[in-house]
MARLO-888261 format. One record per residue (C-alpha): residue number from 1; residue in one letter; x, y, z. Coordinates in Angstrom, 1 decimal, padded with zeros to 4 digits. Example, Ala and Ser with C-alpha at 12.3 -4.5 7.8 and 13.67 -1.06 7.14 Angstrom:
2
(pt 1, A, (012.3, -004.5, 007.8))
(pt 2, S, (013.7, -001.1, 007.1))
***
This chain:
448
(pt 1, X, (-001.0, 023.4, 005.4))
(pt 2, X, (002.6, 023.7, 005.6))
(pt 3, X, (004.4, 020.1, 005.5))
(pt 4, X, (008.1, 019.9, 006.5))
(pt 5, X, (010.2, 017.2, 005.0))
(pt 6, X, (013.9, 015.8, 006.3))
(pt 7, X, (015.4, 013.3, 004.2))
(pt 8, X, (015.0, 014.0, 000.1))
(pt 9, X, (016.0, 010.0, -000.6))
(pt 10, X, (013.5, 007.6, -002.3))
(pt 11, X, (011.0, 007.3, 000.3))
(pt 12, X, (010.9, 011.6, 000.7))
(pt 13, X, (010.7, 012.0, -003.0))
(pt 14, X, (007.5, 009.9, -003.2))
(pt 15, X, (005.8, 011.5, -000.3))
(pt 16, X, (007.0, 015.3, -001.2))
(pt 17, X, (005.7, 014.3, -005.2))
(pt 18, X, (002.6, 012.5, -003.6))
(pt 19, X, (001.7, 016.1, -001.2))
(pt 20, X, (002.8, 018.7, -003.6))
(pt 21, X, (-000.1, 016.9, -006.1))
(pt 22, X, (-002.7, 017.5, -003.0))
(pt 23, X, (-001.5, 021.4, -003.2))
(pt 24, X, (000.1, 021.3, 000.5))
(pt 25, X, (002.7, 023.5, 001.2))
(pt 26, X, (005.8, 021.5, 001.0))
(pt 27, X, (009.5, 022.2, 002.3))
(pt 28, X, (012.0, 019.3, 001.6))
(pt 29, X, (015.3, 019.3, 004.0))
(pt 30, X, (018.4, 017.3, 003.4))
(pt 31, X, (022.2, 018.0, 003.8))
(pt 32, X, (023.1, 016.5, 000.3))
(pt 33, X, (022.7, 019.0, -002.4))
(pt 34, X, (023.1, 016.2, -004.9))
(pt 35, X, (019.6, 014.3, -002.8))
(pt 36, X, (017.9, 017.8, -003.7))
(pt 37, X, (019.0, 018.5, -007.0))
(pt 38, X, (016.6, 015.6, -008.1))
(pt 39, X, (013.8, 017.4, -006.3))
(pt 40, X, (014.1, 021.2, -007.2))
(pt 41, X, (014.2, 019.6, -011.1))
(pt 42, X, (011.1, 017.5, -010.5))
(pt 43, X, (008.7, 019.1, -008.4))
(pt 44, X, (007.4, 022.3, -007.1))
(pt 45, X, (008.2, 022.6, -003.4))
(pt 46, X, (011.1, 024.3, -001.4))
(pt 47, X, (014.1, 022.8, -000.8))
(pt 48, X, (016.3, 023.6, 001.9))
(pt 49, X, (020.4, 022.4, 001.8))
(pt 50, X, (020.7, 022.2, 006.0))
(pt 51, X, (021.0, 019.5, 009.1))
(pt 52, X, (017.5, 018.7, 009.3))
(pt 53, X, (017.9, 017.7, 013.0))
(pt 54, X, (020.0, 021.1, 014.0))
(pt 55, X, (017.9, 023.2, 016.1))
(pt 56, X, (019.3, 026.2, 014.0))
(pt 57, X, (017.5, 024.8, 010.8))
(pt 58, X, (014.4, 024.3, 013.0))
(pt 59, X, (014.4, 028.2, 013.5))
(pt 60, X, (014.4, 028.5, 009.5))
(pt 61, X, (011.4, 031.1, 008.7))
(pt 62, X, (010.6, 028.1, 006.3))
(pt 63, X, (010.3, 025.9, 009.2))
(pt 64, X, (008.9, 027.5, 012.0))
(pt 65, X, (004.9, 027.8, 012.1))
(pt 66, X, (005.1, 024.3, 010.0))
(pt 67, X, (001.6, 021.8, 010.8))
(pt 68, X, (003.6, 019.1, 010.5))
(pt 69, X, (007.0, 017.4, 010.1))
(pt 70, X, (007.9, 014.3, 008.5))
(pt 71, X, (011.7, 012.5, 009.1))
(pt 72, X, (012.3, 010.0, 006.7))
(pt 73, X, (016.2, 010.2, 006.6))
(pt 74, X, (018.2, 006.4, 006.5))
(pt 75, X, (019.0, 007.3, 010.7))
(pt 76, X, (015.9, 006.0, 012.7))
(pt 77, X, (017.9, 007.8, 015.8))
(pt 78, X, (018.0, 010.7, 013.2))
(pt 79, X, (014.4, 011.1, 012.8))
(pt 80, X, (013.5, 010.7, 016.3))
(pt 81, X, (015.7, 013.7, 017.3))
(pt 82, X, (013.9, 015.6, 014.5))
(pt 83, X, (010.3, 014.3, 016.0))
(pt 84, X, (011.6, 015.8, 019.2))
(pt 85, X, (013.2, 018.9, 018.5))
(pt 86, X, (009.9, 019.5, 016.0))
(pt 87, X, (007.2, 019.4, 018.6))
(pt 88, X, (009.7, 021.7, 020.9))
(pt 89, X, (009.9, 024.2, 018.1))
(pt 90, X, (006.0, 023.8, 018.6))
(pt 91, X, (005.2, 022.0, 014.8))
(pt 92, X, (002.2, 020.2, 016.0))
(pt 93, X, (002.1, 016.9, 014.4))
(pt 94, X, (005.3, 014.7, 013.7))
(pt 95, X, (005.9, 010.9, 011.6))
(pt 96, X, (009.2, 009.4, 011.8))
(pt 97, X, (010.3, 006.5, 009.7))
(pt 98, X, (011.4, 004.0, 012.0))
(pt 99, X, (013.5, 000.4, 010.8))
(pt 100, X, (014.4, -001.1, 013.4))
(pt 101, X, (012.0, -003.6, 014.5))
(pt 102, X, (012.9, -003.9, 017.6))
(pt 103, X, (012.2, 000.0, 018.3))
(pt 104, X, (008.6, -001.2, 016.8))
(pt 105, X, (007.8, -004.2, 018.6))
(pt 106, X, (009.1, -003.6, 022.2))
(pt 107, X, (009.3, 000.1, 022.1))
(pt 108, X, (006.7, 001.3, 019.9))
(pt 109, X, (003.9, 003.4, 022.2))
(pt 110, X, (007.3, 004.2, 024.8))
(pt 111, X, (008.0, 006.1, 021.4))
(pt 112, X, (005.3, 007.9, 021.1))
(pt 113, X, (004.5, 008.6, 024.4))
(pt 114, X, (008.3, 009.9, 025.1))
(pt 115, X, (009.7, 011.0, 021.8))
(pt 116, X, (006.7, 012.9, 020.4))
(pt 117, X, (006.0, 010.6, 017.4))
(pt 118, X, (002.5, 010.8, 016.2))
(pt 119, X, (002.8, 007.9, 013.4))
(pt 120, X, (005.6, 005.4, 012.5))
(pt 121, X, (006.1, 004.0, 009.2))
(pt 122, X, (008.2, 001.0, 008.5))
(pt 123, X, (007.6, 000.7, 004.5))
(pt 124, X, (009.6, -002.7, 004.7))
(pt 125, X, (006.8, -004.0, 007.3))
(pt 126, X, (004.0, -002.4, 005.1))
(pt 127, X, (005.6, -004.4, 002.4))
(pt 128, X, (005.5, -007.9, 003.8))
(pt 129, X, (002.2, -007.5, 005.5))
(pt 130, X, (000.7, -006.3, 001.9))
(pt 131, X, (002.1, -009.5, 000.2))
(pt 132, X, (001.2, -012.3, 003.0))
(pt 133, X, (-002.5, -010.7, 002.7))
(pt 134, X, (-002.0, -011.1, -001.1))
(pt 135, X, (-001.1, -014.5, -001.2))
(pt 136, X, (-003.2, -015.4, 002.1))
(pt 137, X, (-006.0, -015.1, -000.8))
(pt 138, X, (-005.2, -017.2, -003.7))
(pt 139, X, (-007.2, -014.8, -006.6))
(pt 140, X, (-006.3, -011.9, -005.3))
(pt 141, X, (-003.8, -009.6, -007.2))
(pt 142, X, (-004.5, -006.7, -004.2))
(pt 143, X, (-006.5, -007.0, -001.0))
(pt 144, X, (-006.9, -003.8, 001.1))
(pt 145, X, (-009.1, -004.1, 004.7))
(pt 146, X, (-011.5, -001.7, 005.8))
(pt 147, X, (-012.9, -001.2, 009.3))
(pt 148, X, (-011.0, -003.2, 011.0))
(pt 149, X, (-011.2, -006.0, 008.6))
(pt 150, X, (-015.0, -006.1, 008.7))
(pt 151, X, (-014.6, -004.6, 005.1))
(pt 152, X, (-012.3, -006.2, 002.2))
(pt 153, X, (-011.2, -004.8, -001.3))
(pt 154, X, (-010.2, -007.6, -003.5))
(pt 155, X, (-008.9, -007.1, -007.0))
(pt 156, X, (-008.4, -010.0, -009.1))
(pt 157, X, (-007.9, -010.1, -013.3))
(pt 158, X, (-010.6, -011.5, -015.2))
(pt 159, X, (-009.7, -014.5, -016.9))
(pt 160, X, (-010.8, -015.6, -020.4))
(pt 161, X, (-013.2, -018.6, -019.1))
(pt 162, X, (-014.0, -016.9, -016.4))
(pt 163, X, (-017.8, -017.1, -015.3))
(pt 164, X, (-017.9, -013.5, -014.5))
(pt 165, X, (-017.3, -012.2, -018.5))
(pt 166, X, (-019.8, -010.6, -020.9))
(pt 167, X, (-022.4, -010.3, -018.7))
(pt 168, X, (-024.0, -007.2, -017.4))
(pt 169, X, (-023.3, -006.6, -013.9))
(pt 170, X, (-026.9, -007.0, -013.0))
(pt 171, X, (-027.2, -009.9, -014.5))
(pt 172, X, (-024.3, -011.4, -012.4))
(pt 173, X, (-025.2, -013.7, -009.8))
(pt 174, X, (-022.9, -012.0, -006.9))
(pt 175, X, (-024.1, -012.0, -003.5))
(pt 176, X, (-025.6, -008.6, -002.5))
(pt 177, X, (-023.0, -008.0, 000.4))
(pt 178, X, (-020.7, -007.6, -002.0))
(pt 179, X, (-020.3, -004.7, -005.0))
(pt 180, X, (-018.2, -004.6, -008.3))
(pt 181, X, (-016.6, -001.0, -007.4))
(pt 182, X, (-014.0, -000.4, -010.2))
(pt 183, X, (-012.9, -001.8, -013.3))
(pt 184, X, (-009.3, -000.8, -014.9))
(pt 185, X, (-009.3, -001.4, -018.5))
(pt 186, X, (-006.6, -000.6, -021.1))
(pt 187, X, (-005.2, 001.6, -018.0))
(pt 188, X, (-009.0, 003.4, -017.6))
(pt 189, X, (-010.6, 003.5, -014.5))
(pt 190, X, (-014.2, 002.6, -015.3))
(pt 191, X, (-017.1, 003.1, -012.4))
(pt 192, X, (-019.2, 000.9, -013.7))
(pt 193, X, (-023.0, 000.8, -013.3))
(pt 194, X, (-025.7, -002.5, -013.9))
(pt 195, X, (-025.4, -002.7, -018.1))
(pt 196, X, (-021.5, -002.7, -017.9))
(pt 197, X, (-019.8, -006.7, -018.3))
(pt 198, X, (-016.2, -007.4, -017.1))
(pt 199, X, (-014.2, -008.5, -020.5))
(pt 200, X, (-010.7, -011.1, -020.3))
(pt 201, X, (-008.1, -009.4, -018.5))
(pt 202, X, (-010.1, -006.5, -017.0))
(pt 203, X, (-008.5, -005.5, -013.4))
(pt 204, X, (-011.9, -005.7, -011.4))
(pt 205, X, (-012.2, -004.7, -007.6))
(pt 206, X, (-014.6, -006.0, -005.5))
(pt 207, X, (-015.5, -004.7, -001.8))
(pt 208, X, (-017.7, -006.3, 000.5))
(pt 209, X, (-018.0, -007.8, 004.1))
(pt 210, X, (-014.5, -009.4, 004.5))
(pt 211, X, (-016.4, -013.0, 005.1))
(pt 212, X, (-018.6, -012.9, 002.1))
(pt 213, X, (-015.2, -011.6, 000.1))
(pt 214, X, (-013.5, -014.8, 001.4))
(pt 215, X, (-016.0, -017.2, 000.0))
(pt 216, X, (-017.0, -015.1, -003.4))
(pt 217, X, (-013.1, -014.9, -003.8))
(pt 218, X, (-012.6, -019.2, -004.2))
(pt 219, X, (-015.1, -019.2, -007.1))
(pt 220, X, (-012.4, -016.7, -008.8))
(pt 221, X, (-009.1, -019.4, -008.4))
(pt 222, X, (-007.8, -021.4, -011.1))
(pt 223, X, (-009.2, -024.7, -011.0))
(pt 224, X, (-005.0, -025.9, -011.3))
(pt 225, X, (-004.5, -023.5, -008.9))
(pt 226, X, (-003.4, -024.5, -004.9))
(pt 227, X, (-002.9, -023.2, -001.6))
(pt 228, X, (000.4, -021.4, -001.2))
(pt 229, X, (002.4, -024.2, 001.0))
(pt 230, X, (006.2, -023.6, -000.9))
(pt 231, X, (007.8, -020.4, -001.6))
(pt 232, X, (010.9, -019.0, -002.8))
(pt 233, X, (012.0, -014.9, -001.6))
(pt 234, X, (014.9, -013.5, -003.1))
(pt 235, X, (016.8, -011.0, -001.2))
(pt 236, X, (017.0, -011.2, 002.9))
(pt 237, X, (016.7, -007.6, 003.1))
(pt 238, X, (014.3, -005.9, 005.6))
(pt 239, X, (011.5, -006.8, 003.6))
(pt 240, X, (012.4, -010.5, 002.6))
(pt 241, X, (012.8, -011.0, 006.0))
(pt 242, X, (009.7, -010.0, 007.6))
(pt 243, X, (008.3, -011.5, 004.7))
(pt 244, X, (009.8, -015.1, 005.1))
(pt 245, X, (008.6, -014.8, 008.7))
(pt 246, X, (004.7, -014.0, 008.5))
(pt 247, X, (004.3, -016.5, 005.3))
(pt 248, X, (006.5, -019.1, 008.0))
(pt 249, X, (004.2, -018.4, 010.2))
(pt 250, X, (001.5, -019.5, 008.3))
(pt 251, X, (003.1, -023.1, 007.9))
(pt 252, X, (004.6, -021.5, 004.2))
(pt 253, X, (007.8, -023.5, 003.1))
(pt 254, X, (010.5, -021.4, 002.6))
(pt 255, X, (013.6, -020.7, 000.6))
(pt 256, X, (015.0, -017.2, 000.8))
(pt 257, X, (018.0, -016.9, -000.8))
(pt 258, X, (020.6, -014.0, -000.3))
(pt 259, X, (024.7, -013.7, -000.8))
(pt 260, X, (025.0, -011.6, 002.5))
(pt 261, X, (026.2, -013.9, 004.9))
(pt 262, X, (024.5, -011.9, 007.6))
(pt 263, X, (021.5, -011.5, 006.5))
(pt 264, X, (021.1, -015.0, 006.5))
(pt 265, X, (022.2, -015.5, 009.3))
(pt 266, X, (019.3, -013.3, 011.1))
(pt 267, X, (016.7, -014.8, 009.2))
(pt 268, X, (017.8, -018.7, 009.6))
(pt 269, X, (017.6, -018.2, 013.4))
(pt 270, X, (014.3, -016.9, 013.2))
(pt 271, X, (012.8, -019.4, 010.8))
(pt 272, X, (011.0, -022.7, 011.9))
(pt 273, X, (011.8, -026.1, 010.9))
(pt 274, X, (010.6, -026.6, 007.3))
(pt 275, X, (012.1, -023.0, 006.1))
(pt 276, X, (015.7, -022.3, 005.3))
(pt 277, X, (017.9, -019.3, 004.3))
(pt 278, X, (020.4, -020.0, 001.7))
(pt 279, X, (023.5, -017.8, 001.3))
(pt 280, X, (023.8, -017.9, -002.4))
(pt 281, X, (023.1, -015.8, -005.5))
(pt 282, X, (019.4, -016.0, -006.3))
(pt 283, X, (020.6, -015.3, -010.0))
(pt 284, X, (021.9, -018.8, -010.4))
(pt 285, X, (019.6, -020.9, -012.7))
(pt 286, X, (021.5, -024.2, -011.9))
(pt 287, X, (021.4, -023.5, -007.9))
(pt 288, X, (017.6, -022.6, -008.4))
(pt 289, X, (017.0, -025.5, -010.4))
(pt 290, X, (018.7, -028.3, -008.1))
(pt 291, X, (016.5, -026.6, -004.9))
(pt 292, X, (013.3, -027.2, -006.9))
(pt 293, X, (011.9, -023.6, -007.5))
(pt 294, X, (010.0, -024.9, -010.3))
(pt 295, X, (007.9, -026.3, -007.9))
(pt 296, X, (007.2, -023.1, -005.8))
(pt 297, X, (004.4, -021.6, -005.7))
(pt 298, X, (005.3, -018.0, -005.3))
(pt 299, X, (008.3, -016.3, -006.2))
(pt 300, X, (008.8, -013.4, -004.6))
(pt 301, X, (012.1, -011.0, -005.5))
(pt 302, X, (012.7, -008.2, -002.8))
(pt 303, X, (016.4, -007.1, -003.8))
(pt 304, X, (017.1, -003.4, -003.9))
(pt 305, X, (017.8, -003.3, -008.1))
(pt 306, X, (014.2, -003.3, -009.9))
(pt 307, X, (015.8, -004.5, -013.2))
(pt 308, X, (017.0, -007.5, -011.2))
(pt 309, X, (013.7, -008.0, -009.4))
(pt 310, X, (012.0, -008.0, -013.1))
(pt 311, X, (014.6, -010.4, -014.5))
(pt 312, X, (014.3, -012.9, -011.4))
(pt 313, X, (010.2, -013.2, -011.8))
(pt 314, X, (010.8, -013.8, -015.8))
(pt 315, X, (013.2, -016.4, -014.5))
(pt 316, X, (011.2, -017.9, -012.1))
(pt 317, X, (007.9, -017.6, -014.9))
(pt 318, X, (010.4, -019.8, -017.4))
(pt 319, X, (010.8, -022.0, -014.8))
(pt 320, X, (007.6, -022.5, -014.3))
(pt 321, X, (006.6, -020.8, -010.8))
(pt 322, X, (002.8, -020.4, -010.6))
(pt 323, X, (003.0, -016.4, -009.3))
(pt 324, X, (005.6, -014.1, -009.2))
(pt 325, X, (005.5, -011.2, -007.1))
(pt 326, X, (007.8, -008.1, -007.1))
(pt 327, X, (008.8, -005.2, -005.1))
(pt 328, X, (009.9, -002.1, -007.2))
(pt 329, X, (011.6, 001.5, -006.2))
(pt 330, X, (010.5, 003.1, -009.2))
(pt 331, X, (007.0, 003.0, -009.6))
(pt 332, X, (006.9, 003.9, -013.0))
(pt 333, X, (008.1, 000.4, -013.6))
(pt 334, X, (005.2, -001.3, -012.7))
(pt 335, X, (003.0, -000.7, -015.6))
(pt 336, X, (005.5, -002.3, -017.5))
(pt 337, X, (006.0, -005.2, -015.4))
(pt 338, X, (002.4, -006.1, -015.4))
(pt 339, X, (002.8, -005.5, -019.3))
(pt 340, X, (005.5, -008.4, -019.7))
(pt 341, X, (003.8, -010.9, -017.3))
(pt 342, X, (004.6, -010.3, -013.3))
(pt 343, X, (001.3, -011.3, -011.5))
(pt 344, X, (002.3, -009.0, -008.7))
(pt 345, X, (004.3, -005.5, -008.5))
(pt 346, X, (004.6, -003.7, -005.2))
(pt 347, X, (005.7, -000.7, -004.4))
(pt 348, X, (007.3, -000.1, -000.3))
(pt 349, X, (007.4, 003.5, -001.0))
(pt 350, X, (003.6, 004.0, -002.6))
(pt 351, X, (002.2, 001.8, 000.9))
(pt 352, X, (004.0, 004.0, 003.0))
(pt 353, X, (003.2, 006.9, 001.1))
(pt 354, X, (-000.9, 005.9, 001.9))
(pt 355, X, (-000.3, 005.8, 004.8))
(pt 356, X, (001.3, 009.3, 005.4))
(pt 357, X, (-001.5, 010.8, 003.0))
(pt 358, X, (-004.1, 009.5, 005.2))
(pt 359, X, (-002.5, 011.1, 008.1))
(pt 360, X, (-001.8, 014.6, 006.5))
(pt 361, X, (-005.2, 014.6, 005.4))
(pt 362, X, (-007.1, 013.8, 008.8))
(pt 363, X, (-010.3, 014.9, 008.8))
(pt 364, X, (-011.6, 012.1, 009.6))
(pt 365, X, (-009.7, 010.0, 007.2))
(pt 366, X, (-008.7, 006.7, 008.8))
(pt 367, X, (-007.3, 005.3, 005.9))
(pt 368, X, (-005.8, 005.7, 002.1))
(pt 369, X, (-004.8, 003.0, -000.3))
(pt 370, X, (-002.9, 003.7, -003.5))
(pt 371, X, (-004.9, 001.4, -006.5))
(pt 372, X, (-003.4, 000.7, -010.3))
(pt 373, X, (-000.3, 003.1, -009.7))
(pt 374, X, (-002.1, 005.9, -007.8))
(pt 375, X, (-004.7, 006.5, -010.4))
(pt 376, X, (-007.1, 005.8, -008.3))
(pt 377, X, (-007.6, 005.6, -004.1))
(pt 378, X, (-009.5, 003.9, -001.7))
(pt 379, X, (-010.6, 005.8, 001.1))
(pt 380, X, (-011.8, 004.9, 004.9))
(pt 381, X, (-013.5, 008.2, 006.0))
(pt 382, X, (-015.6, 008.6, 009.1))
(pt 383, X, (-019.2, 010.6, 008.1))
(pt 384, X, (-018.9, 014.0, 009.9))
(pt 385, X, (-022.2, 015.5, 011.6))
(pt 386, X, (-023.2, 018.6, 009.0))
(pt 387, X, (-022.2, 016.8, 006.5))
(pt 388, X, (-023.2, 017.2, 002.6))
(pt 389, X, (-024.2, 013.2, 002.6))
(pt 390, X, (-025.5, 012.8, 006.6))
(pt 391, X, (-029.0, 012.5, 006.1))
(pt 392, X, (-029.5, 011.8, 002.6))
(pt 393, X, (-029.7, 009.5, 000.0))
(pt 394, X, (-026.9, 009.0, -001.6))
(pt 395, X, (-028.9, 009.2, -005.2))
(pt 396, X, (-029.7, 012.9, -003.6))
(pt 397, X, (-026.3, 014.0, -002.3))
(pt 398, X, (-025.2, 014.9, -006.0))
(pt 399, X, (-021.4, 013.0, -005.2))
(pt 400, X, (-019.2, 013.6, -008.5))
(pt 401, X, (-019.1, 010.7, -010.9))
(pt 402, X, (-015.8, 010.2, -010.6))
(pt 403, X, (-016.4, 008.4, -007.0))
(pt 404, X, (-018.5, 005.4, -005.6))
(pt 405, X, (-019.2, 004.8, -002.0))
(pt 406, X, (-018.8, 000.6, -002.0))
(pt 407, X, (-019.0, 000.2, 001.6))
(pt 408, X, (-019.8, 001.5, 005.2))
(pt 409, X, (-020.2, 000.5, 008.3))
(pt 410, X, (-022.3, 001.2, 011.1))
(pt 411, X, (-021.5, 000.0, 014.7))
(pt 412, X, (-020.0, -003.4, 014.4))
(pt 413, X, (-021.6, -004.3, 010.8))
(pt 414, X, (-020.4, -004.1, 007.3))
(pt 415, X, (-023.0, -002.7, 004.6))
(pt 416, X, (-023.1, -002.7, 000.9))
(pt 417, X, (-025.2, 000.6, -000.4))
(pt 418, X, (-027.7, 001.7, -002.9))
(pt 419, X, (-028.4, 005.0, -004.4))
(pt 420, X, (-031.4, 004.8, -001.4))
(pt 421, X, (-028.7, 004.4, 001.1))
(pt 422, X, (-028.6, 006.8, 004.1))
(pt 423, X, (-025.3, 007.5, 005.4))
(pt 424, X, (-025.5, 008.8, 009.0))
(pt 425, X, (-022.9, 010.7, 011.3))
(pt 426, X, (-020.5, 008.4, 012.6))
(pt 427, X, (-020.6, 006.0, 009.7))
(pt 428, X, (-017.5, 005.2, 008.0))
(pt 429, X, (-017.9, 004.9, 005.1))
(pt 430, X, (-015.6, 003.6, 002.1))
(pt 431, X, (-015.3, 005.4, -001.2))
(pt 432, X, (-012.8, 004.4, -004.3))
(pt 433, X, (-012.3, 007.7, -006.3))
(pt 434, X, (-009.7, 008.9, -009.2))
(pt 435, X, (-006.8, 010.8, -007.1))
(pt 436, X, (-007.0, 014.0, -009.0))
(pt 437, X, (-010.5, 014.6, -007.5))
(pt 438, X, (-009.9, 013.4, -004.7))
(pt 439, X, (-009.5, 016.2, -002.8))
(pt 440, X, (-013.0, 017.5, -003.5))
(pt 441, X, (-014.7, 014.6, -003.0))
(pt 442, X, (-013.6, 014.2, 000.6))
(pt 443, X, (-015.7, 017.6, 001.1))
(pt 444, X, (-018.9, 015.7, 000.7))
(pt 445, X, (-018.0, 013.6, 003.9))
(pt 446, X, (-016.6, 016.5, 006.2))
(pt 447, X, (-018.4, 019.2, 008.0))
(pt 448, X, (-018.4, 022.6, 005.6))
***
């Protein structure tokens, strides 16, 4: 499959890197030679210097006969024309990154319907979304939903005291909707099986029916811990904004702090009652100080510099905010955040970047989440008829190791299987899997 890229910035990096790794056929378009340069050093895919929405560069011999084109440029009016002028050139499948809310909101299926987009991806949206789930679940350090919510992935650390440590797995008493699916220690992905405990500080997952999650998930909080009612965003970007507005809209205080007059602006206008926007610099110790951060119970720093993010959430940790969330560019960053103490890193580019995946890879893929840095993936794929697990048990359909189906559902109810588990057509199943077999797992689920 031949993938066609326009726009070789941050976001275009991380999907071209996140492809070429799946062994598509990858061509990444940009007028900047400089945006390039970073990609012919970096990875192995074609690079062409041109005007990605010129017709002329659409009739490229590199371009034409394309499956698919993906415009990621920083012009949402820019990728739209190359959505357009793609599907005319007759590349069959098209995803545009669009920004502007507004487009999204009031325009969104007018879009698809009348400028040939297949999918949109707003990675700031994806972003605020992500964290309001998060926080909406006090334990959590990643939820992921399945299924139409019927499904829930839930990560949360393992604390020292916890009840849950140094016991085997069997022994545990967890309710049998739900299933211990992965367990990152020491940055190794461990499957684990009935003799295996959880030890302090292991990143477990758990899936299950989303209900039975919720409840299992309150045994896991801090007995000092409390529902998120004040928190503090720094930056009143994209994301900050979207993000002050859906934890607003769950009766959240808060205080997002930016020196962009604008921005501010936008964001006070929008806010209810008990939230404000406060044009200032969110590096200020004494301004934090006098507007009682130390009392928030989230801080959550969304500027554009990931050093700054890092030093804010120290910061905000010295000053004794309960959770500290932040959103990074580089995601090589984030094992060392974790490392010095951020609850919390998230990456805009990696969520969109699932999202794009599960589209390239169709197939009956609904969806694809990115887990511990893209070690690891958790997958939403529809059971095709004729294939290698319809009809059997799963002990008998000889799956790799490296994988664990940890949830399907049939019709309109959520199941947690056994090795005597038959999966049936039409099922979808969910399967958490190490990304570099990834690939070959998915065969097990698809028609040969």
């Amino acid at each position: 499959m031949r993938v066609v890229i326009v726009g070789a910035g941050k976001l275009g990096y991380s999907i071209a890197e996140l492809l070429s790794q799946e062994e598509y056929d990858i061509v990444v378009i940009d007028k900047e030679e400089k945006q390039l340069s970073n990609i012919k050093e970096n990875l192995d895919v074609l690079t062409i210097a041109a005007n990605g929405s010129s017709p002329i560069t659409m009739d490229d011999p590199d371009v034409q006969g394309a499956d698919m084109l993906i415009a990621v440029t920083g012009s949402d009016e820019v990728n739209m024309v190359c959505c357009i002028l793609a599907k005319k050139h007759g590349i069959v499948h098209t995803i545009a990154r669009i920004r502007d809310m507004q487009f999204m909101s009031e325009a969104k299926e007018y879009l698809k319907a009348n400028f040939d987009i297949d999918l949109m991806l707003n990675p700031e949206y994806i972003t605020a979304m992500e964290i309001n789930r998060i926080l909406m679940v006090p334990a959590a350090l990643n939820v992921e939903d399945f299924a139409e919510g019927r499904v829930r992935l839930f990560e949360t650390k393992v604390r020292r005291k916890s009840p849950l440590a140094n016991i085997p797995l069997k022994d545990l008493d967890i309710p049998k909707s739900i299933l211990a699916a992965m367990i990152f220690r020491d940055h190794r992905m461990i499957v684990p099986h009935g003799d295996d405990c959880l030890m302090a500080h292991d990143n477990v997952y758990f899936v299950g029916e989303t209900g039975a999650i919720e409840s299992f998930s309150k045994n896991l909080v801090r007995s000092d811990a409390r529902k998120v009612s004040r928190a503090v965003i720094i930056g009143a970007g994209r994301a900050g904004r979207f993000t002050a507005l859906e934890l607003d809209k769950q009766d959240v205080q808060v205080k997002i702090f930016d020196t962009n007059r604008e921005r501010c602006r936008l964001i006070a206008a929008k806010l209810s009652g008990h939230s404000m926007a406060i044009n200032a610099d969110g590096t200020n110790l004494e301004l934090l100080q006098a507007e009682g951060v130390a009392d928030a119970d989230v801080m959550i720093c969304l500027t554009g510099d990931d050093k700054l993010n890092l030093l804010l959430a120290l910061m905000g940790r010295h000053m004794g905010v309960q959770k500290t969330i932040v959103k990074v560019d580089r995601y090589d960053y984030i094992e060392l955040m974790e490392k010095v103490g951020v609850d919390i890193v998230l990456s805009s580019r990696f969520l969109a970047a699932s999202e794009v995946l599960a589209f390239v890879r169709r197939g009956g893929i609904v969806s694809v989440s990115l887990l511990e840095g893209a070690k690891a993936e958790a997958i939403e794929v529809v059971v095709q008829a004729g294939a290698r697990v319809a009809g059997k048990k799963l002990m008998d359909a000889a799956l790799p190791r490296e994988c664990l189906v940890c949830g399907y559902v049939r019709g309109s109810e959520a199941f947690v299987p056994n090795g005597h588990t038959v999966l049936e057509p039409g099922d979808r199943a969910i399967i958490i899997v190490k990304v570099k077999h990834s690939k070959n797992v998915l065969k097990y689920f698809q028609k040969d």
